[in-house]
C-alpha positions in Angstrom: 128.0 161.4 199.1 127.8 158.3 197.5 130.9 159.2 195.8 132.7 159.7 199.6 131.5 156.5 200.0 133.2 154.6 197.4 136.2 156.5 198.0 136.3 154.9 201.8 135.2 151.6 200.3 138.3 151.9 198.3 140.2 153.2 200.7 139.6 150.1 203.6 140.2 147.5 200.2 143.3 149.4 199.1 144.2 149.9 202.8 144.3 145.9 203.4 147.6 145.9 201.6 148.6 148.9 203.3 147.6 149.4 206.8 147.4 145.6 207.3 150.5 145.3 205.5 152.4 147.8 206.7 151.7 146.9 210.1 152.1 143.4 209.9 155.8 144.6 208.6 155.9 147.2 211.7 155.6 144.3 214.4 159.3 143.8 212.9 160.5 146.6 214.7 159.5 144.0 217.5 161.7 141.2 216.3 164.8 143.4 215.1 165.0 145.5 218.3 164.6 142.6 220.5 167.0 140.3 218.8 169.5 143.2 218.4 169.6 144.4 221.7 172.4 146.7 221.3 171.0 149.6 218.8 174.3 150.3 217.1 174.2 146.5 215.6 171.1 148.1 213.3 172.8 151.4 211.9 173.5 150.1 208.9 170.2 148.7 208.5 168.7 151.8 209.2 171.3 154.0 207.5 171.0 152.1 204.2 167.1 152.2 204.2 167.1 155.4 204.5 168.5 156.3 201.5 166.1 153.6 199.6 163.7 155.9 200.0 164.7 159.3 197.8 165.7 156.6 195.5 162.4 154.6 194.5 161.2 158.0 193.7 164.2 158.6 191.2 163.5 155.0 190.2 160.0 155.1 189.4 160.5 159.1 188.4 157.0 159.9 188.7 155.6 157.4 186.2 152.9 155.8 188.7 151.0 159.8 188.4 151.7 159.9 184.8 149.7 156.5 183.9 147.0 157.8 185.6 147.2 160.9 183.7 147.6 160.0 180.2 146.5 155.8 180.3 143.6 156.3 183.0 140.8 155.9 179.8 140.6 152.2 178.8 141.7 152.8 175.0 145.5 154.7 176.0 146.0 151.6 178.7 147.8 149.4 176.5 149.6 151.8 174.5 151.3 154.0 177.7 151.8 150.5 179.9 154.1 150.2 177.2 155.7 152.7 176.8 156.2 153.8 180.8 157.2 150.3 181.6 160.3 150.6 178.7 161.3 153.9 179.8 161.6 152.3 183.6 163.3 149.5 182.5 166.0 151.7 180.7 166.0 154.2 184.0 166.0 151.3 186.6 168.7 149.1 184.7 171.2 152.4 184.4 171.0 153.4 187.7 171.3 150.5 189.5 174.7 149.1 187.5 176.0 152.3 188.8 174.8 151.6 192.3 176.5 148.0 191.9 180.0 149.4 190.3 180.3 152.5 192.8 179.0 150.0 195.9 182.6 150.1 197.5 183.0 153.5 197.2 180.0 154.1 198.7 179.9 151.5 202.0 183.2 153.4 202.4 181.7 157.0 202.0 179.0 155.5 204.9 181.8 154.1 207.3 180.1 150.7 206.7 183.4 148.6 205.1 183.1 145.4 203.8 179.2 145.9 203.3 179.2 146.2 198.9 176.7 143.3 199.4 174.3 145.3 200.9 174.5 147.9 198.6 174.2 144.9 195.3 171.3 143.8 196.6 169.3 146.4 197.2 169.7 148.5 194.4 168.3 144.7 192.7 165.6 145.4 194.7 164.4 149.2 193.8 165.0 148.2 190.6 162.5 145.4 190.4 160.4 147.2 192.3 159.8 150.0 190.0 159.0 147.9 187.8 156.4 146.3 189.5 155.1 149.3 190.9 153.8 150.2 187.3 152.1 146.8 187.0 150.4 147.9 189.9 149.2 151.0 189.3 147.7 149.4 186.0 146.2 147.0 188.7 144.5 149.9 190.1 143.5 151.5 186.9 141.7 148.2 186.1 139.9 148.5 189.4 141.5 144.8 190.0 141.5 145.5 193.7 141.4 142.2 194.9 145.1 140.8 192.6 146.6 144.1 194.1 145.5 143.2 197.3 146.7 139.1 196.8 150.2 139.9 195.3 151.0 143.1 198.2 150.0 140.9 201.2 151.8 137.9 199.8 155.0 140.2 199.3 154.9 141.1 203.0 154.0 137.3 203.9 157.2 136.2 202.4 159.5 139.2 203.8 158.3 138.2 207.6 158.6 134.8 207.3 162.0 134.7 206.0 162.7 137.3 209.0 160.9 135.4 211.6 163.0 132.1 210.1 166.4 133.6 209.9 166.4 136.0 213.1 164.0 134.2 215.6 164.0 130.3 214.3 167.8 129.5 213.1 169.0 132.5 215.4 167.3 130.4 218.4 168.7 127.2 217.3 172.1 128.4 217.2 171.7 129.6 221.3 170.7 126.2 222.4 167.3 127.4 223.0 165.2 124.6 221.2 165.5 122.1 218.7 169.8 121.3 219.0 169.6 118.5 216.9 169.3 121.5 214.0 171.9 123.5 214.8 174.2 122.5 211.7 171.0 123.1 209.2 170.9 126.6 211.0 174.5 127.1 211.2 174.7 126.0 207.3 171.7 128.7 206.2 172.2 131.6 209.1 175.4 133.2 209.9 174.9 135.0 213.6 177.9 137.6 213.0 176.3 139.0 209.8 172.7 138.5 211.4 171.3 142.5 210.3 172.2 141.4 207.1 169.4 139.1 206.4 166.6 141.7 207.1 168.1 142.8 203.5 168.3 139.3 202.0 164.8 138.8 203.3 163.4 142.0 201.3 165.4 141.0 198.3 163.9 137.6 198.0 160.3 138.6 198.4 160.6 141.3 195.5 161.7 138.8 193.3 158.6 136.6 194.0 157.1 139.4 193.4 157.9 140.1 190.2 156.8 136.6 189.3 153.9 136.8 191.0 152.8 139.8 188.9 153.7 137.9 185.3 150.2 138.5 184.1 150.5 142.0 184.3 153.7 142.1 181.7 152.0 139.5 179.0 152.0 141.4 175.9 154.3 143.8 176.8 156.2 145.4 173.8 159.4 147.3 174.4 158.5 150.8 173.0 160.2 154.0 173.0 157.8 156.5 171.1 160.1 159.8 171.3 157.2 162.3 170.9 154.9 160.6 173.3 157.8 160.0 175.9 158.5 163.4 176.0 155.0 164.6 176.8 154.7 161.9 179.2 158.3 163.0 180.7 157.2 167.0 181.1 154.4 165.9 183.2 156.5 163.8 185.1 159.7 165.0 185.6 158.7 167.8 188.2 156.7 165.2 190.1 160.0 163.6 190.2 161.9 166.2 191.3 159.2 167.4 193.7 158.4 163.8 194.9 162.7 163.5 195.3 162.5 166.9 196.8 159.8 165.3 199.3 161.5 162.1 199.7 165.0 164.4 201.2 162.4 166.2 203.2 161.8 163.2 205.0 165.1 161.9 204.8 167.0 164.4 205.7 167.5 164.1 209.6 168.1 160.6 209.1 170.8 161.5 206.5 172.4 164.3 208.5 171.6 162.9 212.2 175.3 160.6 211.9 177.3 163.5 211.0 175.7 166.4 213.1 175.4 164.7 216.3 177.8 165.6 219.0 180.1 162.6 220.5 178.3 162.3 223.8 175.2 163.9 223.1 173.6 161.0 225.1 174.7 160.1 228.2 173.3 156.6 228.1 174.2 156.1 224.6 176.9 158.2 223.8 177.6 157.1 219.9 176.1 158.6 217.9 175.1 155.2 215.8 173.3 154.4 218.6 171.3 157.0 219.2 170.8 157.4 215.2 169.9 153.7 215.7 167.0 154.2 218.5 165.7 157.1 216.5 165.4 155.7 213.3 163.2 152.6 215.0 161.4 155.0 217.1 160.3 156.5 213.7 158.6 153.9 212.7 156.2 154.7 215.5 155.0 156.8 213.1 154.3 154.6 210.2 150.6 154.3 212.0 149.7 157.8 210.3 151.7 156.8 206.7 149.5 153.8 206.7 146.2 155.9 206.6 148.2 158.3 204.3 148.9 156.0 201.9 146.0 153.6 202.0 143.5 157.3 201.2 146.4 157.7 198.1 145.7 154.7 196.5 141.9 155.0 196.6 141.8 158.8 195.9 144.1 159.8 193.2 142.2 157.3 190.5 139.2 158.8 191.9 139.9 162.9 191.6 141.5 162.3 188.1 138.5 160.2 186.9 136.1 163.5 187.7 138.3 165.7 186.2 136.5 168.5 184.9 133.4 168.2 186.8 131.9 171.1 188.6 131.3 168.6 191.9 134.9 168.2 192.0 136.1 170.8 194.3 133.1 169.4 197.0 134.1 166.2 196.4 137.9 166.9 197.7 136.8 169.4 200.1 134.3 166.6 202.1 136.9 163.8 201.5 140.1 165.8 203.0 137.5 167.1 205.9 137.0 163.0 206.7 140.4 162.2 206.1 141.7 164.6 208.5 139.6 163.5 211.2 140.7 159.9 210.6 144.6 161.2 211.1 143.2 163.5 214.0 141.4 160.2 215.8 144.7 158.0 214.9 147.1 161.2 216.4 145.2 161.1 219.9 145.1 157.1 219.8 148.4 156.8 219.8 150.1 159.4 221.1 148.2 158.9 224.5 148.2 155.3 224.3 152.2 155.2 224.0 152.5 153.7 227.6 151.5 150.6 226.5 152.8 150.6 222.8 155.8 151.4 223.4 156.7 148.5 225.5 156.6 146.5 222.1 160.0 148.0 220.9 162.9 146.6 222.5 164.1 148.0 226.1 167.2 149.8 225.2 165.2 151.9 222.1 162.3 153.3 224.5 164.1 156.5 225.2 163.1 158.2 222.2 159.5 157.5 222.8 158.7 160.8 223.7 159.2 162.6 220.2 156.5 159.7 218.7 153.5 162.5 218.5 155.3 165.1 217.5 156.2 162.5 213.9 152.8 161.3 213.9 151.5 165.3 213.9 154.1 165.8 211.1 153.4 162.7 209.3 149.3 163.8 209.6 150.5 167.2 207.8 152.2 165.4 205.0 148.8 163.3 204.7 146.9 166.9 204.3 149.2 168.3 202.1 149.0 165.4 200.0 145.2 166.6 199.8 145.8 170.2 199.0 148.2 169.1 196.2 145.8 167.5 194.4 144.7 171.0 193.0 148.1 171.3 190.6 147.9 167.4 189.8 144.7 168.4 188.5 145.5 171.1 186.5 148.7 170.4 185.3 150.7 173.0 187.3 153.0 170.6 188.9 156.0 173.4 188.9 154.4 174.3 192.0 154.8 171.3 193.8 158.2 171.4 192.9 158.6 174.7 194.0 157.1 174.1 197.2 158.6 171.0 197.8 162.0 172.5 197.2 161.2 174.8 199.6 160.5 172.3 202.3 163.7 170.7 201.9 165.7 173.8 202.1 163.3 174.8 205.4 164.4 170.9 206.4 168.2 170.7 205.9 168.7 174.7 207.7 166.5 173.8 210.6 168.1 170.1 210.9 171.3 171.4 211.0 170.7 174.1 213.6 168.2 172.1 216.0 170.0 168.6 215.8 173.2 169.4 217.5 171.4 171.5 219.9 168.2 169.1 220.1 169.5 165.5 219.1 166.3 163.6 218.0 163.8 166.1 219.3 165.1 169.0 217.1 164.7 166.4 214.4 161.0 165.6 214.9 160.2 169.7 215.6 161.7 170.3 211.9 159.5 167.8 210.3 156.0 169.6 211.5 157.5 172.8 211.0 158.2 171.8 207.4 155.4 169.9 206.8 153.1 172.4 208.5 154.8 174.7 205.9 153.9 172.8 203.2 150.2 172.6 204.2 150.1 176.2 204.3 152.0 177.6 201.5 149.9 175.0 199.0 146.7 175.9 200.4 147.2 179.8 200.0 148.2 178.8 196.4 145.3 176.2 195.6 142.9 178.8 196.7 144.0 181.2 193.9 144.8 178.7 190.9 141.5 176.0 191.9 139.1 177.2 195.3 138.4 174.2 197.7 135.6 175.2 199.5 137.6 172.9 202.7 136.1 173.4 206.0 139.1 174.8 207.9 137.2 176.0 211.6 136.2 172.8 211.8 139.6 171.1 210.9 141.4 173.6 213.1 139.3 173.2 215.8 139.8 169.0 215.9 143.5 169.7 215.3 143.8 172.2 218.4 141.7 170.1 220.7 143.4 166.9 220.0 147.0 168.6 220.2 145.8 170.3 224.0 145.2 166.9 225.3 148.1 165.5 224.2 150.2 168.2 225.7 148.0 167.8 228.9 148.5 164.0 229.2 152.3 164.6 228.8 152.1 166.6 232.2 150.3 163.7 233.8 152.3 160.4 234.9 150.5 157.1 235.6 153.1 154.3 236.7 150.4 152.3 237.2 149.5 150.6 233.8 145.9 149.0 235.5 145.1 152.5 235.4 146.8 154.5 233.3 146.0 151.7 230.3 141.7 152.6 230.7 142.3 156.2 231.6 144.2 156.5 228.3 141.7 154.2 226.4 138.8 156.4 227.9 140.6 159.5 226.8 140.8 158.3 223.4 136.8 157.3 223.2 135.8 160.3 224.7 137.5 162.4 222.0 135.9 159.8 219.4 133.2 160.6 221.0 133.1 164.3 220.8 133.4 164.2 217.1 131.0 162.3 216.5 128.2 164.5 218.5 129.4 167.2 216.6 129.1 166.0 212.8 126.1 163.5 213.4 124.0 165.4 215.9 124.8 168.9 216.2 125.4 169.8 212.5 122.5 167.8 212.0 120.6 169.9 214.4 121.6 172.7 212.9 121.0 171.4 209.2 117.3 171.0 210.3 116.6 174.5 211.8 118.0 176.2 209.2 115.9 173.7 206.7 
């Protein structure tokens, strides 16, 4: 148990980056779709992030995984920082100068003309941050919580204050709201008709500070391509790469195809189909509540699992912490979902529509969190082909369902193929774990959470409340009471239980 603990203790210091972080970054959605009423205006935006993320994972191909495989011990740290960081360097510096030549090809291939720009300065941007994403996970391996804390919040710092400045301070300026004796400063630094375009700028800026800000992390660095080690390194890591592309297309891919498969007039009220690609893709982020918890349980578990390797407590250890971590993304699921009334009305007016498909991501987005669980079994025992092969699977499960549901569904049939293919993936890595590395997991009891919080949900969708004086408590108590429920049942009853059988 007092392993379980540390893990959460890691978890909440890790998680300050992430969750607060990453939700700090989510009140954004706030500024952009409230200072760009009209969705349309943030398709490129949206369009162009989109792809960012299959491409950190070719980027960083797997290399953050690998460290902690083969430079986790104290002794190997030095020797495969090296060597990783040179082979990223290499990687990151090739593909981005082909990014940058092809960037007018490809604005044009997206129906975005005159954006190369865009395109420049964010493929700078994954590049540098693959780089820095290895002197971070050499952070972690030093247990220097604290630095990787510092340098992530400041990162995020930077990004909303240059957004904050550009689209809220100069924008306002420029409309006469306050301060006109300013308005040629703001008109000198901010340029309203390209005002999307400095969401990018503002990302592009912070990653370069952070790069500086992680120099410590780089001193004596030596460029070093060891062939025979490389290509160990690279056979552990190239099918987390393609399964972690593979992945990264999986989540992707409605967002990629939504544009193209979308019928002219699908939406009455927004009848473009960048519009309504536009309100889904901020809608999303609705979601990123459940990828915060994912991610922040990532950082803190994967040193964790790999540093008991080989011990015969292992398969407890992963079975308890997935049980816990489930019911945190069960808790989150219900909070949310039934607590959209009054979260929603954060996001912009014209981008509420697509509120409705926000539980059905988060349930998705709480399957990918599990899944990431049940992987660890191959990470383990270095069988990653079968995350590959899964993962593959997922996508093709993704792309047939996407392209059959979205015409026919819009946004909805997008969010129904992401739990079916995550739920998928759950399922088929579980009944494969169980054969190559038993988990003793607690699946009643997991089921059980995951069917009683999904029945209220769906019950709550059948009851309207226009008033929020009322419907914000009833939702609140909702939420408590299922709190509530769980806790009676693992503190009190199993306890219960525990001492009769005793």
């Amino acid at each position: 148990m007092s392993l379980v603990k540390k893990l959460a203790g890691d978890t909440v210091l890790y998680g300050m980056s992430s969750i607060v972080g990453r939700l700090l970054n989510w009140l954004l959605v706030i500024v952009h779709t409230r200072v760009f009423e009209q969705p349309e205006l943030l398709t490129e935006n949206a369009q162009l992030y989109t792809y960012v993320i299959p491409l950190n994972i070719l980027f960083t191909f797997g290399m953050e995984t690998a460290f902690f495989r083969y430079g986790s011990k104290k002794e190997n740290q030095s020797e495969y920082f090296n060597l990783i960081l040179s082979f990223i360097i290499v990687l990151s510096g090739v593909l981005s100068l082909g990014l940058i030549l092809g960037a007018t090809p490809l604005v044009n291939a997206m129906r975005f003309p005159g954006k190369e720009r865009l395109v420049i300065m964010l493929a700078i941007i994954i590049a540098i941050d693959a780089i820095c994403a290895i002197a971070f996970v050499k952070l972690r391996a030093q247990n220097k919580a604290k630095r990787f804390v510092g340098i992530k919040i400041t990162n995020i710092a930077i990004n909303i204050f240059l957004n904050a400045f550009y689209l809220i301070f100069c924008n306002n300026i420029l409309k006469d709201k306050f301060l006109p004796n300013l308005k040629p400063f703001a008109a000198f630094i901010y340029n309203a008709n390209i005002g999307p375009d400095y969401i990018i700028w503002a990302n592009y800026v912070a990653s370069m500070i952070t790069l500086g800000l992680l120099w410590k992390e780089f001193v004596g660095f030596k460029f070093t391509i060891n062939w025979p080690k490389l290509k160990e390194v690279l056979v552990y890591a190239y099918p987390l790469m393609i399964m972690g592309l593979a992945g990264a297309i999986n989540l992707t891919a409605d967002r990629l195809m939504f544009r193209e498969l979308l019928p002219e007039g699908f939406y009455s009220d927004f009848p473009k189909p960048d519009q309504a690609f536009s309100i889904y893709s901020q809608v999303y982020k609705l979601s990123i509540f459940m990828t915060l918890v994912v991610q922040a349980y990532r950082y803190a578990a994967d040193p964790l699992f790999f540093s008991k390797l080989g011990d015969k407590n292992s398969p407890n250890l992963i079975a308890l912490s997935t049980k816990w971590f489930t019911i945190a993304c069960i808790i989150l699921w219900v909070g949310v979902s039934l607590n959209l009334d009054w979260i929603g009305l954060l996001i912009g007016e014209n981008y509420r529509s697509g509120l409705y498909i926000v539980p059905i991501l988060l349930l998705a987005n709480l399957f990918i969190g599990v899944y990431g669980n049940t992987s660890i079994w191959f990470k383990l025992v270095d069988k990653t082909k079968f995350g590959t092969y899964l993962t593959i699977a997922a996508m093709i499960l993704t792309i047939i369902l996407n392209v059959i549901l979205i015409p026919r569904l819009g946004y909805l049939g997008c969010a129904i193929t992401f739990t079916i293919s995550s739920f998928f993936m759950v399922v088929a890595c579980y009944i494969l774990g169980q054969k190559h590395y038993p988990i003793p997991y607690e699946l009643k009891e997991i089921s059980a959470y995951l069917l009683g919080a999904g029945l209220i949900i769906l019950a709550n969708t059948q009851i309207h409340i226009s008033n929020y004086w009322v419907s914000v408590p009833y939702h609140m108590l909702l939420t408590f009471l299922f709190i509530g429920v769980v806790y009676w049942y693992e503190f009190k009853v199993k306890k219960f239980r525990l001492h009769e059988n005793s």
